[in-house]
Each structure stands twice: as structure tokens, then as C-alpha cells.
C-alpha positions as a Markdown table, in Angstrom:
| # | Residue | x | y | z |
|---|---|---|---|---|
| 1 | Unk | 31.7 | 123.7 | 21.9 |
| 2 | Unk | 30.9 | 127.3 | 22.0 |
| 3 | Unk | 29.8 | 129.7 | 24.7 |
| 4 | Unk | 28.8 | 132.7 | 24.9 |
| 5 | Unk | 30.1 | 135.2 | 27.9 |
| 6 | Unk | 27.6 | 136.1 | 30.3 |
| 7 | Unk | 28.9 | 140.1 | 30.0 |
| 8 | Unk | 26.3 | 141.0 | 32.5 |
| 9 | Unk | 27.8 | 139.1 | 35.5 |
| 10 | Unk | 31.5 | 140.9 | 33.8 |
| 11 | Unk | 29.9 | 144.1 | 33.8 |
| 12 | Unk | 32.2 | 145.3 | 37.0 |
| 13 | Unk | 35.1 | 143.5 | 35.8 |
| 14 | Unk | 35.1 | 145.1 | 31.8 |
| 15 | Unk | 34.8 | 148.8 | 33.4 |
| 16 | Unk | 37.4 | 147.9 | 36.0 |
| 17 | Unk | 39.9 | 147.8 | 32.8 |
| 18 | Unk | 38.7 | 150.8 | 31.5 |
| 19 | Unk | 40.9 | 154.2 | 32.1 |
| 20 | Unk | 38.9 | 155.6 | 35.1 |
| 21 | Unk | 39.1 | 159.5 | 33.2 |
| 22 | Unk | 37.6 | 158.3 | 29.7 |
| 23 | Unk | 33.7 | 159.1 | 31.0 |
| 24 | Unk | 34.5 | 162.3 | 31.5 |
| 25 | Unk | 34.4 | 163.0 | 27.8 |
| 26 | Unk | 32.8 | 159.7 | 26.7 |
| 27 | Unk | 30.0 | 159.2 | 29.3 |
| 28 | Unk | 29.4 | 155.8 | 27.2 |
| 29 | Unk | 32.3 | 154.8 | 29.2 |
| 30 | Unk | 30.1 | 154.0 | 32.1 |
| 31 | Unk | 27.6 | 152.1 | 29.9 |
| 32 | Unk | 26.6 | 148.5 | 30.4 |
| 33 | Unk | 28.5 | 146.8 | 27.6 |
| 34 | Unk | 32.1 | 148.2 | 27.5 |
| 35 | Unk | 35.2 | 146.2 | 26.8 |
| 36 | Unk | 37.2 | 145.1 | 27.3 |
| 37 | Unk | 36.2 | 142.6 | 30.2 |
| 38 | Unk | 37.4 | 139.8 | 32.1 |
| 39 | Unk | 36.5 | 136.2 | 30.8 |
| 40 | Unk | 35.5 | 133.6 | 33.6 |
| 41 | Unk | 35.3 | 130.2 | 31.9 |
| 42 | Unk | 33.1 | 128.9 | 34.7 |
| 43 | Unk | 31.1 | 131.8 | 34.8 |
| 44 | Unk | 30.2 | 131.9 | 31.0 |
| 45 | Unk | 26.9 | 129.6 | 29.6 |
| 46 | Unk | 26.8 | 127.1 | 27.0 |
| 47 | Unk | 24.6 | 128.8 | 24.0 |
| 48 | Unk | 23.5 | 125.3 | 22.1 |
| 49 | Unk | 22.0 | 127.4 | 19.5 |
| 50 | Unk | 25.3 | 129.0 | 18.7 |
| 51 | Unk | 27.2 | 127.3 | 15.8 |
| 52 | Unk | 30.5 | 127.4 | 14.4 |
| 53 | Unk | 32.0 | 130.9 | 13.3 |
| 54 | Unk | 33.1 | 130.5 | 9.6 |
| 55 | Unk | 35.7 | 132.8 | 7.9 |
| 56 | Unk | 36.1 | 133.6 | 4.1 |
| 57 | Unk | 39.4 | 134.7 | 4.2 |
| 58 | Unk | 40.5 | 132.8 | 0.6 |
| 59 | Unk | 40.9 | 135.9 | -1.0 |
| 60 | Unk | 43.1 | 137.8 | 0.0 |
| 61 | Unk | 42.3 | 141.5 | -0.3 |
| 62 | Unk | 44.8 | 143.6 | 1.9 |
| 63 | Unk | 45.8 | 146.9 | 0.5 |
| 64 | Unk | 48.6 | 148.5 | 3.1 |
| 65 | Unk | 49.8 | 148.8 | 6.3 |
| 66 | Unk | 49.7 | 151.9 | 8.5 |
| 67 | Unk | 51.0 | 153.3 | 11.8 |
| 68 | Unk | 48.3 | 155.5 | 13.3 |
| 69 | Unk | 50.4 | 156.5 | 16.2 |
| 70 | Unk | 49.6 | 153.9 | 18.4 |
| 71 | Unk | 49.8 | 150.6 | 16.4 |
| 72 | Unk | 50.2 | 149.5 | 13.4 |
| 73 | Unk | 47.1 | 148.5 | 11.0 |
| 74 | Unk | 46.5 | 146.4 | 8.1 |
| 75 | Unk | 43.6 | 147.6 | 5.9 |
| 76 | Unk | 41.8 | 145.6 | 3.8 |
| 77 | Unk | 39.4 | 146.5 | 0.6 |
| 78 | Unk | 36.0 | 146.2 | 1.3 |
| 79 | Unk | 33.2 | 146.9 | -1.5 |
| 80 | Unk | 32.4 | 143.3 | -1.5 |
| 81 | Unk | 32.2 | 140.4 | 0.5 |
| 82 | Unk | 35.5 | 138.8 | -0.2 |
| 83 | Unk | 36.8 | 138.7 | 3.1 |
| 84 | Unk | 34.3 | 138.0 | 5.7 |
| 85 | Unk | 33.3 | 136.5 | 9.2 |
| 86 | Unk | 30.0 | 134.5 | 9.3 |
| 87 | Unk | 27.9 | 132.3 | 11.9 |
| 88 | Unk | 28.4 | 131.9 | 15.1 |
| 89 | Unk | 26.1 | 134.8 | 16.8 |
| 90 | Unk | 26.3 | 137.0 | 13.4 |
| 91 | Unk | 23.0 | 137.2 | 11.5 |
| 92 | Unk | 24.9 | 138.1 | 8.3 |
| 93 | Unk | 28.4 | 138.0 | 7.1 |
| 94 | Unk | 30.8 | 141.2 | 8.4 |
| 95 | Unk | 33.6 | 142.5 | 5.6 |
| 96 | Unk | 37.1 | 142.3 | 7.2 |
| 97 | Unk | 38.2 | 146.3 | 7.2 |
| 98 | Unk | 41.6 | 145.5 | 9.2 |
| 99 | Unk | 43.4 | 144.4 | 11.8 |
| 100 | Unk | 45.9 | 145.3 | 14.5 |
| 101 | Unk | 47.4 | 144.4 | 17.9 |
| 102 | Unk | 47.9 | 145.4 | 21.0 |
| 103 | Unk | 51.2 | 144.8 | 23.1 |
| 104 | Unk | 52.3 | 145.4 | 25.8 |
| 105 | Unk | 54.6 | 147.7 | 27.5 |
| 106 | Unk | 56.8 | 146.6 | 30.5 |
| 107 | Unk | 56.5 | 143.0 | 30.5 |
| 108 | Unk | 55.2 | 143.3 | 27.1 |
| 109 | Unk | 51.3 | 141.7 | 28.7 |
| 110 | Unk | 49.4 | 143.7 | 26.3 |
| 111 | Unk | 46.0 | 141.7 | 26.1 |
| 112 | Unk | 43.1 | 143.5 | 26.2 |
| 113 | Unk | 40.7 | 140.9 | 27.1 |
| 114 | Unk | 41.8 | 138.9 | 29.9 |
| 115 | Unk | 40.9 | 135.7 | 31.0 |
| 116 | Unk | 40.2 | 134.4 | 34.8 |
| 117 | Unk | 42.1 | 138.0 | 35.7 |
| 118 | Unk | 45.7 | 136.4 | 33.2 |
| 119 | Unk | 46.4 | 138.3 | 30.1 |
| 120 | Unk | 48.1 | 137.0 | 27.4 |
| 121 | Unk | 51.3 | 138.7 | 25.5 |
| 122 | Unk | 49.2 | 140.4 | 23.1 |
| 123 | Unk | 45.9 | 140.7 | 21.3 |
| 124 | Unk | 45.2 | 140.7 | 17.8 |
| 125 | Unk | 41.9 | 142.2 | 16.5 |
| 126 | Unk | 40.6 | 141.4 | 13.3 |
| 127 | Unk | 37.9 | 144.3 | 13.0 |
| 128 | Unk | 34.4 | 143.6 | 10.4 |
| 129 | Unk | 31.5 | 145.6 | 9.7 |
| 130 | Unk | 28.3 | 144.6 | 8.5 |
| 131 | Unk | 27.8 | 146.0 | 5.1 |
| 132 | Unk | 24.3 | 144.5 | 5.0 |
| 133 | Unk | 22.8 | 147.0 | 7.2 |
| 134 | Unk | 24.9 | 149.8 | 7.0 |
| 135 | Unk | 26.7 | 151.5 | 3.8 |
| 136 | Unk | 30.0 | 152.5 | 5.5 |
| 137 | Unk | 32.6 | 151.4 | 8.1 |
| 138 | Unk | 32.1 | 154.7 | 10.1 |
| 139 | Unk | 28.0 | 154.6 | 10.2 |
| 140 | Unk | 28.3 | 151.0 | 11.5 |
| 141 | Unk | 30.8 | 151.8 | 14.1 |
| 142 | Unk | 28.3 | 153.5 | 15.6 |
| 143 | Unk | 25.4 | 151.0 | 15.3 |
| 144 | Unk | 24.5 | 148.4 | 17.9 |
| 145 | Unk | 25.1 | 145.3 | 15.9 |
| 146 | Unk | 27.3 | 147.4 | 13.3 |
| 147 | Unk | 31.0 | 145.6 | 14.4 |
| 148 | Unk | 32.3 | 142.1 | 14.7 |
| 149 | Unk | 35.7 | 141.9 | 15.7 |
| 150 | Unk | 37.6 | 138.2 | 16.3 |
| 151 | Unk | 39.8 | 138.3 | 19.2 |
| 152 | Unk | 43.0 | 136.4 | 19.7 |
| 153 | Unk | 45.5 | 136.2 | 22.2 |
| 154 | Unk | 48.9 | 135.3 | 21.7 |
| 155 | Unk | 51.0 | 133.7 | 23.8 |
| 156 | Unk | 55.1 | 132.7 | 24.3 |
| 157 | Unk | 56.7 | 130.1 | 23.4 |
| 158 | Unk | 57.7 | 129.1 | 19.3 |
| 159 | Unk | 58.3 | 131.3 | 16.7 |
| 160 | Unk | 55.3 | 131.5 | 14.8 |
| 161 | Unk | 55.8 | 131.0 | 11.1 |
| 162 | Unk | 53.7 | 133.8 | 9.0 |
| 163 | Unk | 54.5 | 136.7 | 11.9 |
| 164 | Unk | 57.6 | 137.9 | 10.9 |
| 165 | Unk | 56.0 | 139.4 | 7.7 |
| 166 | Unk | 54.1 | 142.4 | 10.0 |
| 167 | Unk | 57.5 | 142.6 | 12.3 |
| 168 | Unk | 59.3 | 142.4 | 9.1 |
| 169 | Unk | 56.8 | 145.2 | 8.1 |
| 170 | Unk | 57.3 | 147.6 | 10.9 |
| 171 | Unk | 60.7 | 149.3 | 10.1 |
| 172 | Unk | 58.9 | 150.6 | 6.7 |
| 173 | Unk | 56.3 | 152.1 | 9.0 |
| 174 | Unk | 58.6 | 153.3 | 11.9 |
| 175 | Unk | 56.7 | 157.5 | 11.4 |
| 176 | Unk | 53.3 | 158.1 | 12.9 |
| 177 | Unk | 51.0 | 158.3 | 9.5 |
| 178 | Unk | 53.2 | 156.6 | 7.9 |
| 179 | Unk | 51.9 | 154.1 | 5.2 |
| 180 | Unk | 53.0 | 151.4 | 2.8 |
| 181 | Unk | 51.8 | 148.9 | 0.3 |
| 182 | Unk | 51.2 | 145.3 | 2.2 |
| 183 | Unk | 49.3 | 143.6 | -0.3 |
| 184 | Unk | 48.2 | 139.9 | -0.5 |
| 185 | Unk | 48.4 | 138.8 | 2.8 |
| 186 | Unk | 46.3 | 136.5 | 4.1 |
| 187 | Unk | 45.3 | 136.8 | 8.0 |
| 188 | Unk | 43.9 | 132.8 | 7.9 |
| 189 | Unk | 47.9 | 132.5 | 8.9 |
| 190 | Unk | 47.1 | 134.2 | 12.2 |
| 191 | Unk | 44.4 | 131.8 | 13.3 |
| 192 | Unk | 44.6 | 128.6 | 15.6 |
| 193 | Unk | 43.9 | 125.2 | 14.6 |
| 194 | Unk | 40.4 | 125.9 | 16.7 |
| 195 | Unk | 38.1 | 128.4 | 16.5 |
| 196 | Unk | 36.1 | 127.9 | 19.4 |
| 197 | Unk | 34.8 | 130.5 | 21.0 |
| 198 | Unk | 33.6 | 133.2 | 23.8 |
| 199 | Unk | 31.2 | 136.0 | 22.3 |
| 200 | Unk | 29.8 | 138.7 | 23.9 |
| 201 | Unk | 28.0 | 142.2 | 23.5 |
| 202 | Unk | 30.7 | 145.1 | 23.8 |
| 203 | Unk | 31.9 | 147.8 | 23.1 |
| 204 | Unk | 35.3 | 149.5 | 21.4 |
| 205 | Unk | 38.0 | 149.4 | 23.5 |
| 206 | Unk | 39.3 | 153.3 | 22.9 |
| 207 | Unk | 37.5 | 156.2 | 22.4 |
| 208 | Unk | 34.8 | 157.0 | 21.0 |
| 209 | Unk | 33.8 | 153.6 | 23.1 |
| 210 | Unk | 31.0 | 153.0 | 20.8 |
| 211 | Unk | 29.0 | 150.3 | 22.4 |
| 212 | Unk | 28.5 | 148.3 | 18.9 |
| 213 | Unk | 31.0 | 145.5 | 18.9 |
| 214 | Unk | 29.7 | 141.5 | 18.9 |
| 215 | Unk | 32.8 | 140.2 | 20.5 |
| 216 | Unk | 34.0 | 137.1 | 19.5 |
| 217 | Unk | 37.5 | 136.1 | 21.3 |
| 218 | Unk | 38.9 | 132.5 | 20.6 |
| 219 | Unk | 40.1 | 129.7 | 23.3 |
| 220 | Unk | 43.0 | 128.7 | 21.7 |
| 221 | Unk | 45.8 | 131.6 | 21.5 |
| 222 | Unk | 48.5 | 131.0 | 18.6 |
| 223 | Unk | 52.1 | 131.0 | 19.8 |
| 224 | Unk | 54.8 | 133.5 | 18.6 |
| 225 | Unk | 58.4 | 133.8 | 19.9 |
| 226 | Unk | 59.9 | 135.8 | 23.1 |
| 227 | Unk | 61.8 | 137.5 | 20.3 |
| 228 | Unk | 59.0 | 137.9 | 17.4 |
| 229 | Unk | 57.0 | 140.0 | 20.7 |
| 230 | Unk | 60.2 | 141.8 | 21.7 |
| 231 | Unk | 60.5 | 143.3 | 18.9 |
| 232 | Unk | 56.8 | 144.4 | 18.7 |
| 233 | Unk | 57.5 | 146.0 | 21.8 |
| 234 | Unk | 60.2 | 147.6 | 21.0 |
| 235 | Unk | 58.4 | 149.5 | 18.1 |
| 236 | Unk | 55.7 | 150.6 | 20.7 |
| 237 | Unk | 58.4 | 151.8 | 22.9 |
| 238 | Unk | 59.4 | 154.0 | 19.8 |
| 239 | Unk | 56.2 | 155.0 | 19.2 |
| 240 | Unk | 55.6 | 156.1 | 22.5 |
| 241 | Unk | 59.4 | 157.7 | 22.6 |
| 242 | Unk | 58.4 | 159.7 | 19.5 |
| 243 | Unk | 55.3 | 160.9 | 21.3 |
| 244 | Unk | 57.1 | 162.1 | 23.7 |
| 245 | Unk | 59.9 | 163.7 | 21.2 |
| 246 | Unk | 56.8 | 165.7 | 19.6 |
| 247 | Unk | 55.8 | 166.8 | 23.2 |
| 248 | Unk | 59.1 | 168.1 | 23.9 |
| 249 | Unk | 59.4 | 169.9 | 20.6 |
| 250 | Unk | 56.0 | 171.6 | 21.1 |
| 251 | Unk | 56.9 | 173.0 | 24.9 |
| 252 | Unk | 60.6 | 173.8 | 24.2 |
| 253 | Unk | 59.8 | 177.3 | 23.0 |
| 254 | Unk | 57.7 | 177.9 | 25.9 |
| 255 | Unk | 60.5 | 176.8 | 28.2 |
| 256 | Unk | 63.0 | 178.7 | 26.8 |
| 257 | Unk | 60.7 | 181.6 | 27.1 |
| 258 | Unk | 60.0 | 180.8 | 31.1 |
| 259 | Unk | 63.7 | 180.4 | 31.4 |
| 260 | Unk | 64.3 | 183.7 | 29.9 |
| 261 | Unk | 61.7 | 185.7 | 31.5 |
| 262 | Unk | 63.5 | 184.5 | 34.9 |
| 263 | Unk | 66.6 | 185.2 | 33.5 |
| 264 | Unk | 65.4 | 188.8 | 33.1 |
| 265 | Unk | 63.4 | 189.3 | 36.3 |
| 266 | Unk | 66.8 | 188.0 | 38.3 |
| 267 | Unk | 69.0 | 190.5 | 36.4 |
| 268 | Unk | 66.5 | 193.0 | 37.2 |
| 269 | Unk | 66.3 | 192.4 | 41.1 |
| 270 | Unk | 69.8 | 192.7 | 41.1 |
| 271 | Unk | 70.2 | 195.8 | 38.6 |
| 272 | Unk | 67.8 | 197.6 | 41.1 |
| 273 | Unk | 69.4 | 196.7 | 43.8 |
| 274 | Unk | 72.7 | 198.1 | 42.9 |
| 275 | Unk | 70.9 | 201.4 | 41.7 |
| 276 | Unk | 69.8 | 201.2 | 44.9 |
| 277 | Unk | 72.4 | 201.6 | 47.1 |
| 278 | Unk | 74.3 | 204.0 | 44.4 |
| 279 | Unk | 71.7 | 206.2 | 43.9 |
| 280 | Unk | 70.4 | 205.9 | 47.7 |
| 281 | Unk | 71.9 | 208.8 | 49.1 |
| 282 | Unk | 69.6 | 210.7 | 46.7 |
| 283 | Unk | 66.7 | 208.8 | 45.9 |
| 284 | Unk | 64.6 | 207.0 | 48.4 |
| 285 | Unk | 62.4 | 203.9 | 46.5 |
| 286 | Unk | 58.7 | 203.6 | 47.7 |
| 287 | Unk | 56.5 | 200.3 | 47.7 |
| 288 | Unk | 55.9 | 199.3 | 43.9 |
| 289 | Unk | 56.7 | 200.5 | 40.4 |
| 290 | Unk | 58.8 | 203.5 | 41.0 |
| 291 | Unk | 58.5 | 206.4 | 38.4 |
| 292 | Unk | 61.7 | 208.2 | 37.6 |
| 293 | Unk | 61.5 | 211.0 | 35.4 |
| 294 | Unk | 65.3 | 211.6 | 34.2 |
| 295 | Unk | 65.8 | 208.6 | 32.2 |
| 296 | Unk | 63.7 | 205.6 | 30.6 |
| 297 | Unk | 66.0 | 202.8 | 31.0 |
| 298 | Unk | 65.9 | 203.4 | 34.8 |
| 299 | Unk | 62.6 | 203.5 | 35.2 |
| 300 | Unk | 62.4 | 200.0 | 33.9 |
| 301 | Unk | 65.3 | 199.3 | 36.0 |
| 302 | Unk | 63.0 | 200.1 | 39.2 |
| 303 | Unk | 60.2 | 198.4 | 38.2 |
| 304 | Unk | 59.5 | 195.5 | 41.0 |
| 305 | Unk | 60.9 | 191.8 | 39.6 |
């Protein structure tokens, strides 16, 4: 069986679980097919002219793996149609380009999509493009009908056999822009033993937000180990604790600056203030910067904090 999600009666829902300040610079944000949304089974219609989704994955064409700063990606070559996606509500076959995940952070619930309001440990997103219509990755990621990107959830409980080669992969990646060879791996390991289906006209789920994803987000989530996602989450946690790092480094001159500059105007208050009542017998200070005539250093000595 596959059905197609009724994103219309979702449209509330899907913008509900998008970061309220994005529309300010990506007014697309308050467009009527953004992801990600809530799935409600009972909600969604059967499609009987949908049929199953197919995918050439045989060859395996994987080039690297990368850490963008946020996650970690697995690019894939894509001048021919090696590695595809096909049927189900695609006219033509996409070319795999990557794929990534997204975890969690406390709690380590990281799904995107959700489904009757429960999210799942994590998401994995095997992103396509259709090379058919459009000549690159980057002019179909803006097209209507330029992305097709599998969703699947993963959830707790076994280990899952083929995992441990991207948590295996993640120390060698552990630098924002960092990069390394990951070469013949085969994402058919990642998938369930079903591949039935809700699809769906969306959107990307970060900015830009381009509205030109066919969303196509299997039932059946695979299983992976309470350790296998705690260390996923762990490398997020870095990620983000590197952010932070960077942050600090970049303001720390400033601080020291605002430190010293308080520094300076206390030590002046107080330098003044003992001219003051030395010098007060002879000198009487009026309201504001002071001019005194005998000697540079104590005119900056007067000068108000």
C-alpha cells in the first residue's frame, strides 16, 4: 500500500515546526508547502495510481564524507544515472547526490518529520535531483519538481549492522569542512525490509527553504542501537561545542577591550578624585571636561569617566 499525505490539511502543523524567525529573511518560510510537517496516518489518502518506489542503488558510487558544520554528508558522483530513485510519484528517475542525518540533541529525538505529533531518534535523508530536467544539483534545488529526497526514521532498539561504518567515520571528520575519502558504500544497507510509503509536496527543511522537494518518507523506520545514536549525538554536541569555541574566539578580543576600557575609566574616576581633593584648595573643577593649562597628563586626568 502507498499513500500519499494530504500536506494541505498539514499545512499548520509543517510551519508549526518551522523556526518562527526564518521568514524574516526567507519569506518562502510562510509558503504553502514547507517541511517539515506532521504525518497523520488517518488523515493521509490512499493514491491507487501510485506505485512502488524503485531504487538503483547496485552501484555504488560514493566519493567522501564531509562535515559541513552541522552534520555530516556523504556525497555521491552523479554524471550518470547509476544511483537513482524511480516510481512512486517521480515522473523520471532522480540521481542520488548524498545523504545525511539529523539527531537529536537532549534526548537525542532528532526527526524532522514526525508522525501523529512522535518523532523518531533520528532522520536520515537521502537527497536526489532530477538530472532530466535540470543540468545541475543547484538549478534543481530551486525548481518545483527539481528534489526527491527518501526519508527514514530511525528508531531504538538493536544495533544495526552497516551503521557503525558512518559512526566509525565521524572521528576522521571531527573539524567543520573537514573531508575524507568514503568510497564504495552502498546506502541500500540503510533501508527497511519495506518501502512503503507517505509522499508529499515540500519543501527544504533549512534555509534557503526552497519549496522544490517531492517528499517521500517510509513507514517502516530501521532500528540502530541506544549506543550506535549516542555516539551520533555526541559528535553533534561537539559540533555545536566547537561552534561555540569559534564564537568565543571571535568576541574575546572585544571583551578584553570592554574590560580594559572599564579598567581605565575606574582608574580615572579615582585618579581625579584624589587630584581633587589635593589640588582643591587651589583649583575648583566645573561640570564636564576640565581644561588645565599647566600640564597634559592632568588634563586627561580631569577628563569626566
Amino acid at each position: 500500500m502507498w499513500q500519499q499525505g494530504n500536506a494541505r490539511s498539514h499545512e499548520g502543523t509543517g510551519q508549526d515546526l518551522c523556526p518562527p524567525v526564518w521568514h524574516k529573511n526567507y519569506p518562502v518560510a510562510q509558503g504553502n508547502r514547507q517541511s517539515p510537517i506532521d504525518i497523520i496516518p488517518h488523515q493521509t489518502s490512499h493514491d491507487p495510481g501510485l506505485g512502488p518506489i524503485t531504487l538503483n542503488y547496485d552501484q555504488c558510487t560514493s566519493i567522501n564524507i564531509t562535515n559541513n558544520g552541522h552534520s555530516v554528508v556523504v556525497e555521491f558522483e552523479d554524471p550518470d544515472d547509476r544511483s537513482v530513485i524511480l516510481g512512486g510519484p517521480l515522473d523520471n528517475p532522480y540521481r542520488l547526490k548524498q545523504f545525511h542525518f539529523h539527531w537529536g540533541g537532549k534526548g537525542c529525538h532528532g526527526s524532522e518529520h514526525t508522525v501523529s505529533g512522535n518523532s523518531y531518534a533520528s532522520e536520515l535523508h537521502l537527497v536526489h535531483w532530477n538530472a532530466v530536467k535540470y543540468k545541475t544539483f543547484g538549478e534543481a534545488a530551486t525548481a518545483p519538481d527539481g528534489l526527491a529526497v527518501l526519508g527514514i526514521f530511525l528508531e531504538t532498539g538493536d544495533d544495526h549492522r552497516w551503521l557503525h561504518m558512518i559512526t566509525d567515520a565521524l572521528y576522521m571528520v571531527k573539524f567543520k569542512g573537514s573531508v575524507t575519502d568514503f568510497k564504495a558504500f552502498n546506502p541500500k544497507c540503510l533501508l527497511p525490509s519495506s518501502l512503503h510509503y507517505w509522499t508529499y509536496l515540500g519543501s527544504l527543511t533549512t534555509p534557503p527553504l526552497h519549496e522544490s522537494v517531492i517528499w517521500i518518507v517510509l513507514k517502516e523506520p530501521i532500528i540502530v542501537s541506544e549506543k550506535q545514536v549516542h555516539v551520533a549525538c555526541m559528535f553533534l554536541l561537539h559540533l555545536k561545542a566547537g561552534e561555540l569555541h569559534v564564537i568565543r574566539q571571535l568576541l574575546k578580543p572585544f571583551l578584553l577591550a570592554c574590560v580594559m576600557l572599564m579598567a581605565l575609566r575606574a582608574l580615572g574616576v579615582v585618579m581625579k578624585d584624589l587630584f581633587v581633593a589635593w589640588m582643591g584648595w587651589r583649583y575648583q573643577l566645573a561640570t564636564g571636561p576640565t581644561v588645565c593649562a599647566f600640564d597634559p597628563l592632568l588634563l586627561i586626568i580631569l577628563m569626566d569617566g
